[in-house]
PyMOL Python script that loads the backbone (N, CA, C, O; Angstrom):
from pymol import cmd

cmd.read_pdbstr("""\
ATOM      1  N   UNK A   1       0.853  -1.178   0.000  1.00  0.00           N
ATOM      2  CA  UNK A   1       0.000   0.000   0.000  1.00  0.00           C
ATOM      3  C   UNK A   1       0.890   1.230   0.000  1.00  0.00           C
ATOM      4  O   UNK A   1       1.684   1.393   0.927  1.00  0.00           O
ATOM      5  N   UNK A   2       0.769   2.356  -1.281  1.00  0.00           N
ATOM      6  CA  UNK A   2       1.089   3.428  -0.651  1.00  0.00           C
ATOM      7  C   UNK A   2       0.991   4.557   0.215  1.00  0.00           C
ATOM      8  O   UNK A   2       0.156   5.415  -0.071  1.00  0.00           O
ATOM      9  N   UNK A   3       1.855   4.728   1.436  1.00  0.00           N
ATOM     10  CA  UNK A   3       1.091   5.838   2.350  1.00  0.00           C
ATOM     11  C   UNK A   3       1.871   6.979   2.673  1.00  0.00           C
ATOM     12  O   UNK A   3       2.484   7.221   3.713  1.00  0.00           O
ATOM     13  N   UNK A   4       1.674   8.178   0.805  1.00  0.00           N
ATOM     14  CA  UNK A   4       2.330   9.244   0.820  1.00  0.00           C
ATOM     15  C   UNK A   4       1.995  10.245   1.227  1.00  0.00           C
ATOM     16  O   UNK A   4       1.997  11.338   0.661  1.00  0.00           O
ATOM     17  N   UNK A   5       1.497   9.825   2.810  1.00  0.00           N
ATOM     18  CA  UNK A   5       1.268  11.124   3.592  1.00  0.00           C
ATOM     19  C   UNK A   5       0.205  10.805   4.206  1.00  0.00           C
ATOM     20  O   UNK A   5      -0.458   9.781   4.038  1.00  0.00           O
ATOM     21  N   UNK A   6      -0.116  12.228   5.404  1.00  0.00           N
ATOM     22  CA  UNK A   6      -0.866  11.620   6.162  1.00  0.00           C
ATOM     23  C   UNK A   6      -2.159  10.585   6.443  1.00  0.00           C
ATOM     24  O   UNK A   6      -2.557   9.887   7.375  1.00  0.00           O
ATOM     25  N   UNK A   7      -2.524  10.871   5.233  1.00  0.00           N
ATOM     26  CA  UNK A   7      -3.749   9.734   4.585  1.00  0.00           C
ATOM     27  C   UNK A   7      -3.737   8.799   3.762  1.00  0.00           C
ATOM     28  O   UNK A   7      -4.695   8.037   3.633  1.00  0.00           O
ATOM     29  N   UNK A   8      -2.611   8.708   3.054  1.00  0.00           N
ATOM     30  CA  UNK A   8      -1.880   7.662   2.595  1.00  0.00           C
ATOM     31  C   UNK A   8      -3.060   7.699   1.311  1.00  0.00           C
ATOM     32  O   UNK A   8      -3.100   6.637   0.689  1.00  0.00           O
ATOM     33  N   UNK A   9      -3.953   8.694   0.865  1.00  0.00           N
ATOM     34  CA  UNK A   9      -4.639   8.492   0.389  1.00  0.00           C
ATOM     35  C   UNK A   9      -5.917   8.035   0.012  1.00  0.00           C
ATOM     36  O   UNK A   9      -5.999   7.048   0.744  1.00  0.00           O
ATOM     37  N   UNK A  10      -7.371   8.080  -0.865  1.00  0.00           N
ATOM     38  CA  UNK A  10      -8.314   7.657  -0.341  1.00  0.00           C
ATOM     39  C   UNK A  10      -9.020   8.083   0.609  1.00  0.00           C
ATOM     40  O   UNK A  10      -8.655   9.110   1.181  1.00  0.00           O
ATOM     41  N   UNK A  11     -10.250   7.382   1.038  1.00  0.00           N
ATOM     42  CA  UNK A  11     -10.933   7.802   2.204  1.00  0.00           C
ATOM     43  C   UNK A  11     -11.136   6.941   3.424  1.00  0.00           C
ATOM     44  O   UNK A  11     -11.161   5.716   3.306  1.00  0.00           O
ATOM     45  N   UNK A  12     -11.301   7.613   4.749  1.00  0.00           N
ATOM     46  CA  UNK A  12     -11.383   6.699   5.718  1.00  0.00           C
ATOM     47  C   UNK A  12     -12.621   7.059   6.460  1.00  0.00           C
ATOM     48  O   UNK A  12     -13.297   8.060   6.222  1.00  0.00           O
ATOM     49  N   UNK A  13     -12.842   6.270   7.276  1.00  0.00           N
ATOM     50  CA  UNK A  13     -14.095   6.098   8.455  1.00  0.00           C
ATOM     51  C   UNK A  13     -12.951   6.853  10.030  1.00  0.00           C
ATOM     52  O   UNK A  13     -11.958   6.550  10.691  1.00  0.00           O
ATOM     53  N   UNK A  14     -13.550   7.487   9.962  1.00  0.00           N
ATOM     54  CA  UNK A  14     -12.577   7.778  11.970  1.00  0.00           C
ATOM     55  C   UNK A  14     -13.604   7.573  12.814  1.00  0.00           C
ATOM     56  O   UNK A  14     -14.679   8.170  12.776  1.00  0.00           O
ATOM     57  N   UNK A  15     -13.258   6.662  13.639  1.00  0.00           N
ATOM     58  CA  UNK A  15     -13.786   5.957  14.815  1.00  0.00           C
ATOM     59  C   UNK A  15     -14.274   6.892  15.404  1.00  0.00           C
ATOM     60  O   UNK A  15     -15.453   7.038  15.727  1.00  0.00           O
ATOM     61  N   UNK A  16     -12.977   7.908  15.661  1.00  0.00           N
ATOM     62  CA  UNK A  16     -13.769   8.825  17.122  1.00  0.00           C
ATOM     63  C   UNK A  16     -14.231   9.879  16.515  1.00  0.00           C
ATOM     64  O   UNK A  16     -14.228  10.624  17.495  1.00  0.00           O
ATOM     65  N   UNK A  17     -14.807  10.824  15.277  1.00  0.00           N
ATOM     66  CA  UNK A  17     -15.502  11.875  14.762  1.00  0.00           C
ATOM     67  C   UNK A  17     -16.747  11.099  14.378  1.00  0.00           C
ATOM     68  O   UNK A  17     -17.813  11.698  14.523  1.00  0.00           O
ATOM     69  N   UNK A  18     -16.772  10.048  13.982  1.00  0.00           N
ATOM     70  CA  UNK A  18     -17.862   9.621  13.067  1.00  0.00           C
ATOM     71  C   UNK A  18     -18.225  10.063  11.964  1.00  0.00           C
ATOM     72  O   UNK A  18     -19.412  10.330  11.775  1.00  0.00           O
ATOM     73  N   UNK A  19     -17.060  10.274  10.768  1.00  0.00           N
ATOM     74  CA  UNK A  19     -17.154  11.090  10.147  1.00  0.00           C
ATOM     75  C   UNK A  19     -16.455  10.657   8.730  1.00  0.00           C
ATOM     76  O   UNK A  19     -15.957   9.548   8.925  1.00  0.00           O
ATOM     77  N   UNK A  20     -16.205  11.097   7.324  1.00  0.00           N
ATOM     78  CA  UNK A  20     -15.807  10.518   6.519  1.00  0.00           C
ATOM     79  C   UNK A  20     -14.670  11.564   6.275  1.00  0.00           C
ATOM     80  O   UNK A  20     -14.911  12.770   6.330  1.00  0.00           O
ATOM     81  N   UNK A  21     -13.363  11.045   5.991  1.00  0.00           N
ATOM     82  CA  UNK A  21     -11.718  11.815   6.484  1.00  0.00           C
ATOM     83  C   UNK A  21     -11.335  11.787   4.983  1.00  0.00           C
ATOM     84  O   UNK A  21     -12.092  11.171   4.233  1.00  0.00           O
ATOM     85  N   UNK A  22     -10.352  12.329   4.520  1.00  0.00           N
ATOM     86  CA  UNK A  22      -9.413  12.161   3.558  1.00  0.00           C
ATOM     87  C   UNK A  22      -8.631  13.248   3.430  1.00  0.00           C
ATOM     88  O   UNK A  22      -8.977  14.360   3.829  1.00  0.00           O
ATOM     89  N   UNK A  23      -7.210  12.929   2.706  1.00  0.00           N
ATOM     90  CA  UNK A  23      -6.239  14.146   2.281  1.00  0.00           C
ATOM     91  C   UNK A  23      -6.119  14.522   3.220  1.00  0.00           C
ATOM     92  O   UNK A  23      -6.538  13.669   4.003  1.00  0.00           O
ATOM     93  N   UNK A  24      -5.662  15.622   3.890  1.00  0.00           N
ATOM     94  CA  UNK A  24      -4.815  15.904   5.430  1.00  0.00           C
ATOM     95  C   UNK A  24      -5.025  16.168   6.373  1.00  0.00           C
ATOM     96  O   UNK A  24      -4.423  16.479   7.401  1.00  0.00           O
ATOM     97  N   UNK A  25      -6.787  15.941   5.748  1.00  0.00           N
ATOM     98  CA  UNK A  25      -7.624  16.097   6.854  1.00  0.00           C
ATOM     99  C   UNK A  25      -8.097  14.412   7.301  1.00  0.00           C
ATOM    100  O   UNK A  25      -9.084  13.807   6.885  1.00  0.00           O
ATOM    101  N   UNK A  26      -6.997  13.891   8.319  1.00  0.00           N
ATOM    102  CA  UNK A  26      -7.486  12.944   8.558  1.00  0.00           C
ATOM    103  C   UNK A  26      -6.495  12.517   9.997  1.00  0.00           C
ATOM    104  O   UNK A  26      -5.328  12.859  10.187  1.00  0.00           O
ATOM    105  N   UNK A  27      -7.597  11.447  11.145  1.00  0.00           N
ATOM    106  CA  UNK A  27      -7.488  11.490  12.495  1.00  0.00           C
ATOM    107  C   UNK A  27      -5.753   9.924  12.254  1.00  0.00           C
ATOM    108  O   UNK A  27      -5.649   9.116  11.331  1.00  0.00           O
ATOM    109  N   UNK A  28      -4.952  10.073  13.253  1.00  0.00           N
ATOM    110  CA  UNK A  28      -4.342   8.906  13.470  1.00  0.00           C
ATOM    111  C   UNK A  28      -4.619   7.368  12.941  1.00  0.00           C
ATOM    112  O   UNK A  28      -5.676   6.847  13.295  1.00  0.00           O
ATOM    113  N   UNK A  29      -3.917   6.795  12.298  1.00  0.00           N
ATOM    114  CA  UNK A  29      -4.452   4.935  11.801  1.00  0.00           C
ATOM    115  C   UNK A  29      -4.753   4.574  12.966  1.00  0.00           C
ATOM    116  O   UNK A  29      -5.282   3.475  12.804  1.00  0.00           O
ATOM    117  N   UNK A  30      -4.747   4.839  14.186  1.00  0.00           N
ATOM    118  CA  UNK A  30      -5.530   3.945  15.324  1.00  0.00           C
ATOM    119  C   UNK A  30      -6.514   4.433  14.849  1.00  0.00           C
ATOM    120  O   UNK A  30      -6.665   3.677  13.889  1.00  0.00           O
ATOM    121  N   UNK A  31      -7.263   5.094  14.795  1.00  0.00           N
ATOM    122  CA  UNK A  31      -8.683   6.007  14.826  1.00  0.00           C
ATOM    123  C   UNK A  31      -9.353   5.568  13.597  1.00  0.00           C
ATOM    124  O   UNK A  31     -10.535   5.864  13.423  1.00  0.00           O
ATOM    125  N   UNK A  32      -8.776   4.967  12.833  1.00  0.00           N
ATOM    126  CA  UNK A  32      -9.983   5.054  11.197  1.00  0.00           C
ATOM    127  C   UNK A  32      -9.487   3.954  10.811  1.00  0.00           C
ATOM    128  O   UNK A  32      -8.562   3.300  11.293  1.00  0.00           O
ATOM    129  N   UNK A  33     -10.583   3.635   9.302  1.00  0.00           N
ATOM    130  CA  UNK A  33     -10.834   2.855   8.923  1.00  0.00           C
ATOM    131  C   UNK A  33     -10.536   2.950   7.445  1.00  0.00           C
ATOM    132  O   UNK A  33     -10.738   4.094   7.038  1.00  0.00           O
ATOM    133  N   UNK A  34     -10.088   2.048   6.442  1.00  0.00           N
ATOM    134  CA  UNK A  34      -9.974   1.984   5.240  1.00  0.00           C
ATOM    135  C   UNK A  34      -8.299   1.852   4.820  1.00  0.00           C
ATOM    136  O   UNK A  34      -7.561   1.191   5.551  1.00  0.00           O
ATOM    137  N   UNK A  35      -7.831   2.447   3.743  1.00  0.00           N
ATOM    138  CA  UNK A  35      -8.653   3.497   2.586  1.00  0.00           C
ATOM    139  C   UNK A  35      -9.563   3.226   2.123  1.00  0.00           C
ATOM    140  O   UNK A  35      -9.717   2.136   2.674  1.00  0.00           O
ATOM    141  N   UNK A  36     -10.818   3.385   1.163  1.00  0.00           N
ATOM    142  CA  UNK A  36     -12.190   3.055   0.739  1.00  0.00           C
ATOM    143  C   UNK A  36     -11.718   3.890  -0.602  1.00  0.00           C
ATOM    144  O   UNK A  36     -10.838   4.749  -0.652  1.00  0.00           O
ATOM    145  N   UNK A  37     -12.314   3.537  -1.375  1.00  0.00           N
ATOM    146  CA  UNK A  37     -12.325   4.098  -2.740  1.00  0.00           C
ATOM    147  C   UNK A  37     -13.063   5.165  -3.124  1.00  0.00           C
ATOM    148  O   UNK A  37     -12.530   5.812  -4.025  1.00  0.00           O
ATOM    149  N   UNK A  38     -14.364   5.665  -2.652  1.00  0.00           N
ATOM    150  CA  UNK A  38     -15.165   6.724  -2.557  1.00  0.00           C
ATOM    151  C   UNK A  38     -15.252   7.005  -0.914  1.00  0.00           C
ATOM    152  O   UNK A  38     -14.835   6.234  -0.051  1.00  0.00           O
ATOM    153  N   UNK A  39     -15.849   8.202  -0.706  1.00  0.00           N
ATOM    154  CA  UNK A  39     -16.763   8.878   0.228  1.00  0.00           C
ATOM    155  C   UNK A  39     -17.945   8.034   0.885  1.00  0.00           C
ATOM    156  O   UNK A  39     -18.406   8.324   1.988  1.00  0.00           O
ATOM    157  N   UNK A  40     -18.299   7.194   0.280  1.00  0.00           N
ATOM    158  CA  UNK A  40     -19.834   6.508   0.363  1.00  0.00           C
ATOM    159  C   UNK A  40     -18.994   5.111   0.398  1.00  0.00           C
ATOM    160  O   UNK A  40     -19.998   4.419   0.569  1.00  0.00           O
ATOM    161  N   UNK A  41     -18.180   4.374   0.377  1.00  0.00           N
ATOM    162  CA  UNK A  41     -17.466   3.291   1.223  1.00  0.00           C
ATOM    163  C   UNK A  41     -17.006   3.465   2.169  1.00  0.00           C
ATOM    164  O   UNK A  41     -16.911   2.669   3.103  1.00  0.00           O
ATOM    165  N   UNK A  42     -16.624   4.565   2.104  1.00  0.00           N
ATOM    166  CA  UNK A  42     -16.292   4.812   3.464  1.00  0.00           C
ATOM    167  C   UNK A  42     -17.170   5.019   4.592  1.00  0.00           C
ATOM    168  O   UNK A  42     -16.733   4.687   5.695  1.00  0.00           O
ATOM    169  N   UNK A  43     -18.609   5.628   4.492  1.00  0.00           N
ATOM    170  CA  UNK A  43     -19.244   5.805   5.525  1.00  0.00           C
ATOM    171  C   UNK A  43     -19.973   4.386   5.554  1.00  0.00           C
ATOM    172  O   UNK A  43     -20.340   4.001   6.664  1.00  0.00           O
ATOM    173  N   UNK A  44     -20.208   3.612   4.513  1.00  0.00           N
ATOM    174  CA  UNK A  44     -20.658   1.884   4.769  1.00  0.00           C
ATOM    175  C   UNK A  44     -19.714   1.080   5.344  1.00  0.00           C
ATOM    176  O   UNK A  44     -19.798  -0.147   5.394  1.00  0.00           O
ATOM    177  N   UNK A  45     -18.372   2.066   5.995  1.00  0.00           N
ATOM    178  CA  UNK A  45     -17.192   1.145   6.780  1.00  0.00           C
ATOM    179  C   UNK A  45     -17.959   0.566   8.013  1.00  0.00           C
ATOM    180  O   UNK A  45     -18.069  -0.603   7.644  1.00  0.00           O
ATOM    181  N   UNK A  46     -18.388   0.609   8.885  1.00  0.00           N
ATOM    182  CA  UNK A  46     -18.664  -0.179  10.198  1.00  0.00           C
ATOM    183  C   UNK A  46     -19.649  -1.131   9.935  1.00  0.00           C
ATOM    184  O   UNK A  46     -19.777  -2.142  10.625  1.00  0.00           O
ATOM    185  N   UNK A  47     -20.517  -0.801   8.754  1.00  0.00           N
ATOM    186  CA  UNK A  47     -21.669  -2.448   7.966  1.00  0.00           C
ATOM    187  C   UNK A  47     -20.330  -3.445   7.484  1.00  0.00           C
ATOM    188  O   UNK A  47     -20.239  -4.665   7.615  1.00  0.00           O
ATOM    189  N   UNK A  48     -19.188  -2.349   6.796  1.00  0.00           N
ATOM    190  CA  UNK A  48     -18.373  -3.623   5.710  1.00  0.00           C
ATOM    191  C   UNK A  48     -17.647  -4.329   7.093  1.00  0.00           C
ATOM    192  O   UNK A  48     -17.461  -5.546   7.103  1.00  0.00           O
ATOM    193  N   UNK A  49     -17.340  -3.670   7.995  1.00  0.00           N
ATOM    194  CA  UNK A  49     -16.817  -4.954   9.208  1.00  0.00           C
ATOM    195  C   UNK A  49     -17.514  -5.673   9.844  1.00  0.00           C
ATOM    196  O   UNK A  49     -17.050  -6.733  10.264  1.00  0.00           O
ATOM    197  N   UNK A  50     -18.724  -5.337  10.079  1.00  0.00           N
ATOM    198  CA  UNK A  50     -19.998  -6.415  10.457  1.00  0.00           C
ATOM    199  C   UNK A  50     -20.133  -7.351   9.902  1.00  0.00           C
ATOM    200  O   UNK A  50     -20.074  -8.445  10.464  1.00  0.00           O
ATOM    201  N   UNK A  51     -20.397  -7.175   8.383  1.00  0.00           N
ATOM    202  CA  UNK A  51     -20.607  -8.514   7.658  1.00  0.00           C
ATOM    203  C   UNK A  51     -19.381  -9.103   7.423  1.00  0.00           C
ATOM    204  O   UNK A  51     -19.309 -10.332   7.443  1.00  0.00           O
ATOM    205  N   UNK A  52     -18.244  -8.316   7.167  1.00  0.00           N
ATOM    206  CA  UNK A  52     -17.043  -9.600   7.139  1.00  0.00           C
ATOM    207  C   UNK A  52     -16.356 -10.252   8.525  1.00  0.00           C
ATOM    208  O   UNK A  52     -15.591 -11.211   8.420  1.00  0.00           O
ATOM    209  N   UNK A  53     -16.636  -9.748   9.653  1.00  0.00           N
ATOM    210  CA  UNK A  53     -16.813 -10.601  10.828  1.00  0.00           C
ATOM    211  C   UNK A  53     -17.708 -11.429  11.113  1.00  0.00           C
ATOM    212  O   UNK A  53     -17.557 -12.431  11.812  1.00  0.00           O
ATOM    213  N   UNK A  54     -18.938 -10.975  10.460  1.00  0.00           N
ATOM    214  CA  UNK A  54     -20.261 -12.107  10.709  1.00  0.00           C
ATOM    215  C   UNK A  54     -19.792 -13.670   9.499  1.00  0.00           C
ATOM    216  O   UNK A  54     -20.124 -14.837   9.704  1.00  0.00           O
ATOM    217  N   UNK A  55     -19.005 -13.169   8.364  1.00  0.00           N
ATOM    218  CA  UNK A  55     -18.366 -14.257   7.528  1.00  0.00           C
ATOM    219  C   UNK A  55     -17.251 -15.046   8.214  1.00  0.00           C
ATOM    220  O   UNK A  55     -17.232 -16.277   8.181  1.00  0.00           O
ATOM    221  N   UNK A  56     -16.247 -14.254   8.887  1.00  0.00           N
ATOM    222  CA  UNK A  56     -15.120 -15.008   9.362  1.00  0.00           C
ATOM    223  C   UNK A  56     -15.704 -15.667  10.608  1.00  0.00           C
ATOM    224  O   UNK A  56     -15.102 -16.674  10.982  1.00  0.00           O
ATOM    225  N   UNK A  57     -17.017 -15.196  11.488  1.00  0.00           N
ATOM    226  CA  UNK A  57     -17.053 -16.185  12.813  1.00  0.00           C
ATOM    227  C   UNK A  57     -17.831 -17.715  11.786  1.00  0.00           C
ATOM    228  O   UNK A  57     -17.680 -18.900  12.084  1.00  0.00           O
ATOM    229  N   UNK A  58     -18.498 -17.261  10.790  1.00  0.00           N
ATOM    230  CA  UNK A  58     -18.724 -18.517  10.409  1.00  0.00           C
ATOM    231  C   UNK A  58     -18.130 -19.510   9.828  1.00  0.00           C
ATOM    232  O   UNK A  58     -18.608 -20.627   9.629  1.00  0.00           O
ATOM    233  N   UNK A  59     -16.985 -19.089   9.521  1.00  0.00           N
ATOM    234  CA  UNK A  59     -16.169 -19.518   8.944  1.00  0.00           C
ATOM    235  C   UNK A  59     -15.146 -20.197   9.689  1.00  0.00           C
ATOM    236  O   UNK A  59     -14.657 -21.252   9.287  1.00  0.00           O
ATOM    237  N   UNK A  60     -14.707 -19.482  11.054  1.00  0.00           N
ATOM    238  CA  UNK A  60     -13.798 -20.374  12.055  1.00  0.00           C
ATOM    239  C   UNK A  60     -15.562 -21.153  12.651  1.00  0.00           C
ATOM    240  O   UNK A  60     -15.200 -22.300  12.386  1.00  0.00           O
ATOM    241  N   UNK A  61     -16.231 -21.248  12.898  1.00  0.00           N
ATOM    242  CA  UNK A  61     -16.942 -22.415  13.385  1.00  0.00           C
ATOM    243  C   UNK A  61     -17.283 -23.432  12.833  1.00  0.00           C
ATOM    244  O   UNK A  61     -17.491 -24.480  13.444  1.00  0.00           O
ATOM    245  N   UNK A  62     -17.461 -23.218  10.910  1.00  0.00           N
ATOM    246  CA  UNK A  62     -17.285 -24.212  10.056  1.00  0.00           C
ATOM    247  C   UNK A  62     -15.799 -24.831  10.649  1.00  0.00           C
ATOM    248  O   UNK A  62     -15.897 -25.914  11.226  1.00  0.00           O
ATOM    249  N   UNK A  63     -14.751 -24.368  10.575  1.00  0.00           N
ATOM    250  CA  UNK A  63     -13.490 -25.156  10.354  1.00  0.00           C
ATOM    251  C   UNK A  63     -13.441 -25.741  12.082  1.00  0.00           C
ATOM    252  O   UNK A  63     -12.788 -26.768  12.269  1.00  0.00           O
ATOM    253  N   UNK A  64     -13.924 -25.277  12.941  1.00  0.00           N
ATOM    254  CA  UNK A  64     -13.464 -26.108  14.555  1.00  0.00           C
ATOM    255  C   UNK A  64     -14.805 -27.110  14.477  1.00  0.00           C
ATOM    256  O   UNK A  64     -14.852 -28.082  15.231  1.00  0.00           O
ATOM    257  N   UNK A  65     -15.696 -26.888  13.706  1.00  0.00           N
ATOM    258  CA  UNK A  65     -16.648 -28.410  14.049  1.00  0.00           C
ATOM    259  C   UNK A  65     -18.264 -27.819  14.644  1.00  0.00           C
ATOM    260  O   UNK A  65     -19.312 -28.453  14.766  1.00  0.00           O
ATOM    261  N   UNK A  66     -17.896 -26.047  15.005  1.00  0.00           N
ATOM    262  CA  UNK A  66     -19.151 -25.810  15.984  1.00  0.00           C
ATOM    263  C   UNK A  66     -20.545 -25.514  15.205  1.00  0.00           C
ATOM    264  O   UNK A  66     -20.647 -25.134  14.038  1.00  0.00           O
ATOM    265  N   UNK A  67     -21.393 -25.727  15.947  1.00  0.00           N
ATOM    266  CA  UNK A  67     -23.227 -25.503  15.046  1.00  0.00           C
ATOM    267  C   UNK A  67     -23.379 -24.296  15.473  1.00  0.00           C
ATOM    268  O   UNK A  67     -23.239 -24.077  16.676  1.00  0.00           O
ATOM    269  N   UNK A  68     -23.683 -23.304  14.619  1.00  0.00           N
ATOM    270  CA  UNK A  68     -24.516 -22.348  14.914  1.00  0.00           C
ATOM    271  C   UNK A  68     -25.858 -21.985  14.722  1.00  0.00           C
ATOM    272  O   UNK A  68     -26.286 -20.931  15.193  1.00  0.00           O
TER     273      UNK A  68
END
""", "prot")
cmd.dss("prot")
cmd.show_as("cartoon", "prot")
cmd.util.cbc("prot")
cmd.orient("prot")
C-alpha cells in the first residue's frame, strides 16, 4: 500500500468523529478505517466490518466443528 502522507490516500471512516476523512484532513491509523475508494465506502465502513466478521465467525466455526 502506498502511504504518501498523512492519509496515505483515499478515504477513511474515523472511529472517534464519526465522520468521513481524507487528504490531510485525517485522524491517526488507530482512529480510522480503510482506505475506501469513494466517500460513500467509506461511511458503509462499520456495515463492511460487520458482515465480514459475521463471515469469518462462520467460517472459524465451520473449520473447529461448531453448530450455529
Amino acid at each position: 500500500m502506498n502511504d504518501s502522507g498523512p492519509g496515505g490516500g483515499g478515504y477513511f471512516w474515523c472511529l472517534r468523529h464519526d465522520r468521513v476523512e481524507s487528504g490531510d484532513d485525517v485522524c491517526p491509523a488507530q482512529f480510522r478505517l480503510g482506505p475506501y475508494a469513494s466517500a460513500d465506502d467509506a461511511t458503509r465502513a462499520l456495515e463492511t466490518v460487520e458482515k465480514r466478521n459475521k463471515a469469518w465467525d462462520a467460517e472459524d466455526a465451520r473449520w473447529t466443528g461448531e453448530v450455529s
